[in-house]
C-alpha positions in Angstrom: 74.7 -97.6 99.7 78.1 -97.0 102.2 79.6 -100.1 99.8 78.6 -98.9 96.2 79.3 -95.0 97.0 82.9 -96.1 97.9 83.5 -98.1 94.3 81.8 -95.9 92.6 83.4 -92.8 94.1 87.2 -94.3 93.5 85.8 -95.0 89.4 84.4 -92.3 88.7 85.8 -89.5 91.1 89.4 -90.9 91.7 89.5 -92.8 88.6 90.9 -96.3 89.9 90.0 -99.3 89.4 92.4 -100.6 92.0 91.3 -98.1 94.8 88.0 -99.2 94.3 88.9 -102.9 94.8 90.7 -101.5 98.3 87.8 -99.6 98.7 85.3 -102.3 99.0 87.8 -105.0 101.0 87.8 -102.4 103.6 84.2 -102.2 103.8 84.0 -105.6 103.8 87.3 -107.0 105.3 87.5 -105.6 109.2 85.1 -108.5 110.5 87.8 -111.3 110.0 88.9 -109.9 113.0 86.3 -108.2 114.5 83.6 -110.5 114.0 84.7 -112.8 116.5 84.1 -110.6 119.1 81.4 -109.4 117.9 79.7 -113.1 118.2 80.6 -113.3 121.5 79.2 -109.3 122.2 75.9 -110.9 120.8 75.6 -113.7 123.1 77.1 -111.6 126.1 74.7 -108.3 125.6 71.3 -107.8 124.4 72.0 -107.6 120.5 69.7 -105.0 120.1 71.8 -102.7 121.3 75.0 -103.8 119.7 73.4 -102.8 116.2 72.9 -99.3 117.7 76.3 -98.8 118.5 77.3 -100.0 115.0 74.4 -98.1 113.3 76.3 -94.7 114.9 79.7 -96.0 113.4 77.8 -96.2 110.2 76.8 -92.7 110.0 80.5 -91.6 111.4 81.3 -93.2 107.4 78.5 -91.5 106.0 80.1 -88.2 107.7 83.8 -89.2 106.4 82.4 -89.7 103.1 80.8 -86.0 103.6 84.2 -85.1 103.9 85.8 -86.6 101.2 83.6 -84.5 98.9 84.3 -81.1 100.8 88.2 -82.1 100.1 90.6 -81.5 96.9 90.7 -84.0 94.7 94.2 -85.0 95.5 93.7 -85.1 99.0 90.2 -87.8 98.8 91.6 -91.1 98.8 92.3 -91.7 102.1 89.1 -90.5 103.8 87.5 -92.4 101.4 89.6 -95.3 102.4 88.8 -94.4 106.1 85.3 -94.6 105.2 85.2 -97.5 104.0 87.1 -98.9 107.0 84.6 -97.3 109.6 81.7 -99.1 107.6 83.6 -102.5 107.2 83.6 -101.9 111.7 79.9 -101.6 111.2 79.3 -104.5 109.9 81.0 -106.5 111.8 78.8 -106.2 114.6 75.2 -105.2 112.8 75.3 -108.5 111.0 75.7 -111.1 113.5 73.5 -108.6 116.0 71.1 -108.3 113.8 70.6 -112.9 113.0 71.0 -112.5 117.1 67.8 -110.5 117.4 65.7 -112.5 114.6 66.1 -115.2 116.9 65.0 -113.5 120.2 61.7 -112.0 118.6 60.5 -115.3 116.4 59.6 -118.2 117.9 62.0 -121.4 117.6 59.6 -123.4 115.0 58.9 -121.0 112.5 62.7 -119.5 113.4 63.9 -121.1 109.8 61.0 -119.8 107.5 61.3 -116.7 108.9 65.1 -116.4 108.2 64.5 -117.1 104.7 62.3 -113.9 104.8 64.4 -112.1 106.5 67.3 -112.9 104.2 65.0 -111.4 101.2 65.7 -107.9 103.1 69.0 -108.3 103.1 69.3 -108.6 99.2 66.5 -106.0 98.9 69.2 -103.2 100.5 71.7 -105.1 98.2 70.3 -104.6 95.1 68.6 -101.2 95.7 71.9 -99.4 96.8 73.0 -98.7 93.6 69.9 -97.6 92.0 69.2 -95.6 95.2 72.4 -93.5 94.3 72.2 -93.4 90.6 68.8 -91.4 91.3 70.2 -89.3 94.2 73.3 -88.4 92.4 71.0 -87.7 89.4 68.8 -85.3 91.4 71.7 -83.8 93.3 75.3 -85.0 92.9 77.3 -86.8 96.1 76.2 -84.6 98.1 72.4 -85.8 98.1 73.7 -89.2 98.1 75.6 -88.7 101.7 72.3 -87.6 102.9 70.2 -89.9 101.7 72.5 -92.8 103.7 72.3 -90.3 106.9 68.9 -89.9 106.9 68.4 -94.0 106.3 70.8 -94.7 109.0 68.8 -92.2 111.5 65.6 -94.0 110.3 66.8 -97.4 110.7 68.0 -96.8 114.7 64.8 -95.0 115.7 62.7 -97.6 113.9 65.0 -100.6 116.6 64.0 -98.5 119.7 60.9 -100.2 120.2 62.5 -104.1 119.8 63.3 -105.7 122.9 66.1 -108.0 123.5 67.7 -109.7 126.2 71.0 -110.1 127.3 72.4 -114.0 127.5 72.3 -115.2 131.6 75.0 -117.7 131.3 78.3 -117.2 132.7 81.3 -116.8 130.5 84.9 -117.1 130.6 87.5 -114.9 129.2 86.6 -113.6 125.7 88.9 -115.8 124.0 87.4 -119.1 125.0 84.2 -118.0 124.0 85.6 -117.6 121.0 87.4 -121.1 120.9 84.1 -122.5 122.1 81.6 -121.2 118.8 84.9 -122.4 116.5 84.5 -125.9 117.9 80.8 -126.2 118.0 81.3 -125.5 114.4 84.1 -127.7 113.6 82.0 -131.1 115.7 78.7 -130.7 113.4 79.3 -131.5 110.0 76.5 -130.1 108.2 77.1 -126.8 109.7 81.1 -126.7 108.9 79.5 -127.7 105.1 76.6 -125.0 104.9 79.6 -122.6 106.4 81.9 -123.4 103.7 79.2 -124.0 100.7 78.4 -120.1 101.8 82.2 -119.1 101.3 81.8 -120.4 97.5 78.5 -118.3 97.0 79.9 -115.4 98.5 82.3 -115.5 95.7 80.4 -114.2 93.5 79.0 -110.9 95.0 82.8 -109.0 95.3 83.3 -109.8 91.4 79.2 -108.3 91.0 80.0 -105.0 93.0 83.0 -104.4 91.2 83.1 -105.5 87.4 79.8 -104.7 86.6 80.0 -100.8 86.8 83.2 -101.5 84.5 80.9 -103.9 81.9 78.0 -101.8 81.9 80.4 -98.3 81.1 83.1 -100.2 78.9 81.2 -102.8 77.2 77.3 -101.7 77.2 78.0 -98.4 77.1 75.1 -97.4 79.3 74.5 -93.5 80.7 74.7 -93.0 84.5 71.1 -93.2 85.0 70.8 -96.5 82.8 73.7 -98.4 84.5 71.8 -97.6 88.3 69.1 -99.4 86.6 70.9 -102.4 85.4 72.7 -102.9 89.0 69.4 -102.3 90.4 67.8 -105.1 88.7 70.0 -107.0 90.9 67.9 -106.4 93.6 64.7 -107.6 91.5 66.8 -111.0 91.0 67.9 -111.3 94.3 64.8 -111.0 96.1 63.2 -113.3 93.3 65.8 -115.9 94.5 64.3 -115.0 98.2 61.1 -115.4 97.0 62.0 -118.5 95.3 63.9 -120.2 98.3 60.7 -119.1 100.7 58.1 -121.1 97.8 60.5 -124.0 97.6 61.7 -124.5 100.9 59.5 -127.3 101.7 59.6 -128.7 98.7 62.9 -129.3 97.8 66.1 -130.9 98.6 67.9 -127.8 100.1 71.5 -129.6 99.2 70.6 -130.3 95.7 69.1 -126.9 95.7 72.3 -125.1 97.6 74.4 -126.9 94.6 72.3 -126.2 91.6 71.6 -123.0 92.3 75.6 -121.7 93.0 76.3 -124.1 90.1 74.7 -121.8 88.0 75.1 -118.0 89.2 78.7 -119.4 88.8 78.1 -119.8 84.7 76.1 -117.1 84.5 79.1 -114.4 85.7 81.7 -116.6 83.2 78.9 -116.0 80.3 78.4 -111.7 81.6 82.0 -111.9 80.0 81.7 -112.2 76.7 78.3 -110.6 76.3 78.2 -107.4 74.2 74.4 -106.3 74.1 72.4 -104.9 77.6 69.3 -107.5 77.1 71.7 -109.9 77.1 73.6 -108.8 80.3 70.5 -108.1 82.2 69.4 -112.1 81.5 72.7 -113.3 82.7 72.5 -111.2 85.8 69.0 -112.1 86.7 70.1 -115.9 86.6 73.3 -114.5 88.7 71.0 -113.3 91.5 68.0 -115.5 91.3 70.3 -118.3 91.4 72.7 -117.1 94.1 69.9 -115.0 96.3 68.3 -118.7 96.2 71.3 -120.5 97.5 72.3 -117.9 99.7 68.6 -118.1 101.5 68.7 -121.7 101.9 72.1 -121.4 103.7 71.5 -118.6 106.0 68.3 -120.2 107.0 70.0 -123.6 107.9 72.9 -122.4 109.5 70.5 -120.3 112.0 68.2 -123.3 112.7 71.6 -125.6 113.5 72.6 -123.0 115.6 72.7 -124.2 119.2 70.7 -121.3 121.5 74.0 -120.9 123.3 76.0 -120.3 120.6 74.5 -118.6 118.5 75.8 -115.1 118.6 79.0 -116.9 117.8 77.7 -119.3 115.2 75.8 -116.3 113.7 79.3 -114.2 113.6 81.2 -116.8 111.2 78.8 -116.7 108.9 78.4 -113.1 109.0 82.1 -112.9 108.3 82.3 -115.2 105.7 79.3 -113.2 103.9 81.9 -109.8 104.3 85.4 -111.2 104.1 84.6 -113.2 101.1 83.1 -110.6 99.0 85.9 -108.8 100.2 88.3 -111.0 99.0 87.1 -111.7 96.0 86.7 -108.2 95.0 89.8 -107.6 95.8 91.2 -110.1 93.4 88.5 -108.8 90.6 90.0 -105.8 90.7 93.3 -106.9 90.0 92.7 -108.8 87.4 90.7 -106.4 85.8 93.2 -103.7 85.9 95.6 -106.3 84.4 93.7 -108.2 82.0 90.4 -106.4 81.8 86.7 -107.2 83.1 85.9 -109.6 80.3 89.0 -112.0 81.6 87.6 -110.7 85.2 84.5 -112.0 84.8 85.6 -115.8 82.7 87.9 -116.6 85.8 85.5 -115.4 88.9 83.1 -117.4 87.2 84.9 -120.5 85.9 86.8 -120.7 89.4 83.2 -120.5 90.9 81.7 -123.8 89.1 85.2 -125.9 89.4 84.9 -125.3 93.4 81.2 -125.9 93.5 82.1 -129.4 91.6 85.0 -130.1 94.1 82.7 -129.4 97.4 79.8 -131.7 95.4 82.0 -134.5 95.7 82.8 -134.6 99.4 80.2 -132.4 101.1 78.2 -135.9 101.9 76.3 -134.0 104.9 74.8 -131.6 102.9 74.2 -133.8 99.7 71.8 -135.6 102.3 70.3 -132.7 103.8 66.5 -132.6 102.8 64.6 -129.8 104.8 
C-alpha cells in the first residue's frame, strides 16, 4: 500500500510521471545497499525482531506520507520522496527477516512447500494494495488511506509478538566478511547463482506493472477511479492463482521448464497490454501476466530457500530479497522514462519484448536449472 500510495500520489496529486518512477525506485532501491547487512542482521539476531524494528520504520513512512497531505502542494514532493525512502529501509530488512523466520518455525522437509505458500501471501499484499486504496480513498480521500496502512502495520507487529525465533550461535567475523562469505556461497553453487539471476529477469516485469498500468487503464481504457483499483486488484487474483498453481504443480513438473515457460510468457503478455484498447482485453493479458509470473516467481523463492545452506541463510535470503526490490526498482525506473518520452504503449512493447529476448538468452546457458526437476 506504502508503494502504490507513492505512484499514485506523484500521478494524480503532483501530476508526474517521472516523480512517480523516483517514487517507487526509492521504495524499492535502498536494499542494494542495505540488504547486505541486513542478511547478515538475520543470521546474527533473532529475525523476529529485526522485522519489528523495520515494521516501526514502516509506519515512520506512513507518518511522512500523513505529512505530505497536511503540506501545500508545492511543498509535497520531497516528503513524499522521503517516504518513499523510509519504506525502501523497511524493506530491506523485513524481507530477508521475514524468509529467516519461515525457516526457524517450519520444519526442514516440508521447508520448500511451505515457501511456495508463503510466497502466495506475498502476492496477496501485492495485488490487494491498490484495490485496498482505491476503496479507502473512495470512502475517505488520502487521508483514510494513511490510516488504513497505520493501522495494518500496528496489526501486523502485535500479530509477530507471539513468534519465537532464535538468534544464530556461531561466531562471526567482522560484518564485511560475512558479507563476502553469503556472496561466495552463491557464486560456488550453480543452480543457486541461476535461480538468483532467472529471479532478476522475472522481477522485470513487476516495476513496468506498478507503473504503466495506472497510465493504460486512465489514458487508454479510460476507467473511473474506482474501476482502475479493480483492474490492479485483479492482479492479486492472478498472482495468487500463479501461487496456487506453483503449490498444485510443484511435484509434478519440471521446475526449470516451468521457471522458463512461465516468465516466457508474462514477458508476452506485458508486450501484448501495449497495444490493447478494450478493458476485457487488458484484464486477460494481465491475468496471464500474473498467473504466469506469480508461478515462476513461487518456484524460485521456494528453491533458492531450500538451497540455502542453514548457515547462510540470512545472507542467501538477503540477495534474493534485493533482487526482488532493486529490480522492480530499476525497472520502474526505466518505465517511467520511457513513458514520459515515448508513451506507455512503447513502455509496455519494450519492457516486454526485452523481457522474452533475455529469458531466450538465459534458456541457452542456464544448463543447471534446465536440469533442475523438483
Amino acid at each position: 500500500m506504502i508503494n502504490y500510495s507513492v505512484i499514485l500520489f506523484a500521478q494524480d496529486m503532483l501530476g508526474s510521471a517521472w516523480l512517480s518512477g523516483l517514487g517507487l525506485g526509492l521504495c524499492f532501491g535502498p536494499p542494494l545497499i542495505l540488504g547486505w547487512f541486513a542478511g547478515v542482521f538475520c543470521d546474527r539476531l533473532a529475525p523476529g525482531w529485526v522485522i519489528q524494528g523495520a515494521q516501526a520504520v514502516f509506519g515512520l513512512s506512513a507518518l511522512v506520507l500523513w505529512w505530505t497531505l497536511l503540506r501545500e502542494p508545492v511543498d509535497r514532493a520531497g516528503t513524499l520522496l522521503l517516504s518513499a525512502g523510509l519504506a525502501g529501509v523497511a524493506w530491506s530488512f523485513a524481507s530477508p527477516a521475514r524468509m529467516a523466520v519461515l525457516a526457524q518455525i517450519v520444519p526442514a522437509d516440508r521447508l520448500k512447500k511451505t515457501s511456495v505458500f508463503f510466497n502466495v501471501f506475498v502476492m496477496l499484499g501485492f495485488g490487494l494494495g491498490p484495490l485496498t486504496i482505491a476503496v479507502l480513498r473512495e470512502s475517505g480521500g488520502w487521508p483514510w488511506v494513511v490510516r488504513g496502512i497505520l493501522v495494518l502495520v500496528v496489526l501486523a507487529s502485535m500479530l509477530l509478538v507471539p513468534v519465537r525465533t532464535q538468534r544464530s550461535g556461531l561466531v562471526r567475523q567482522s560484518m564485511a566478511a560475512d558479507v563476502r562469505e553469503g556472496l561466495r556461497t552463491v557464486l560456488r553453487q550453480p543452480l543457486l547463482l541461476q535461480l538468483m539471476l532467472v529471479a532478476m529477469a522475472g522481477y522485470l516485469a513487476m516495476g513496468p506493472l506498478q507503473l504503466l498500468l495506472p497510465r493504460l487503464a486512465v489514458e487508454r481504457l479510460g476507467l473511473p477511479e474506482l474501476q482502475l483499483g479493480l483492474l490492479l486488484g485483479s492482479l492479486a487474483l492472478s498472482l495468487i492463482g500463479g501461487g496456487v498453481l506453483a503449490m498444485v504443480l510443484a511435484s509434478h513438473v519440471h521446475h526449470g521448464a516451468a521457471i522458463f515457460t512461465g516468465i516466457l510468457g508474462a514477458g508476452a503478455a506485458l508486450a501484448a497490454l501495449g497495444s490493447t484498447h478494450a478493458a476485457g482485453a487488458a484484464l486477460a493479458l494481465l491475468a496471464a501476466v500474473g498467473v504466469l509470473g506469480g508461478m515462476s516467481l513461487s518456484l524460485i523463492a521456494a528453491g533458492i530457500q531450500a538451497e540455502a545452506a542453514v548457515a547462510v541463510r540470512g545472507r542467501v535470503l538477503s540477495m534474493y530479497t534485493i533482487i526482488s526490490q532493486v529490480i522492480p526498482a530499476s525497472s520502474g525506473v526505466l518505465a517511467g522514462t520511457l513513458m514520459q518520452h515515448f508513451g506507455v504503449e512503447v513502455a509496455l512493447w519494450c519492457c516486454g519484448i526485452g523481457l522474452v529476448g533475455l529469458m531466450l538468452v538465459n534458456l541457452g546457458w542456464m544448463r543447471a536449472l534446465r536440469s533442475q526437476i523438483r
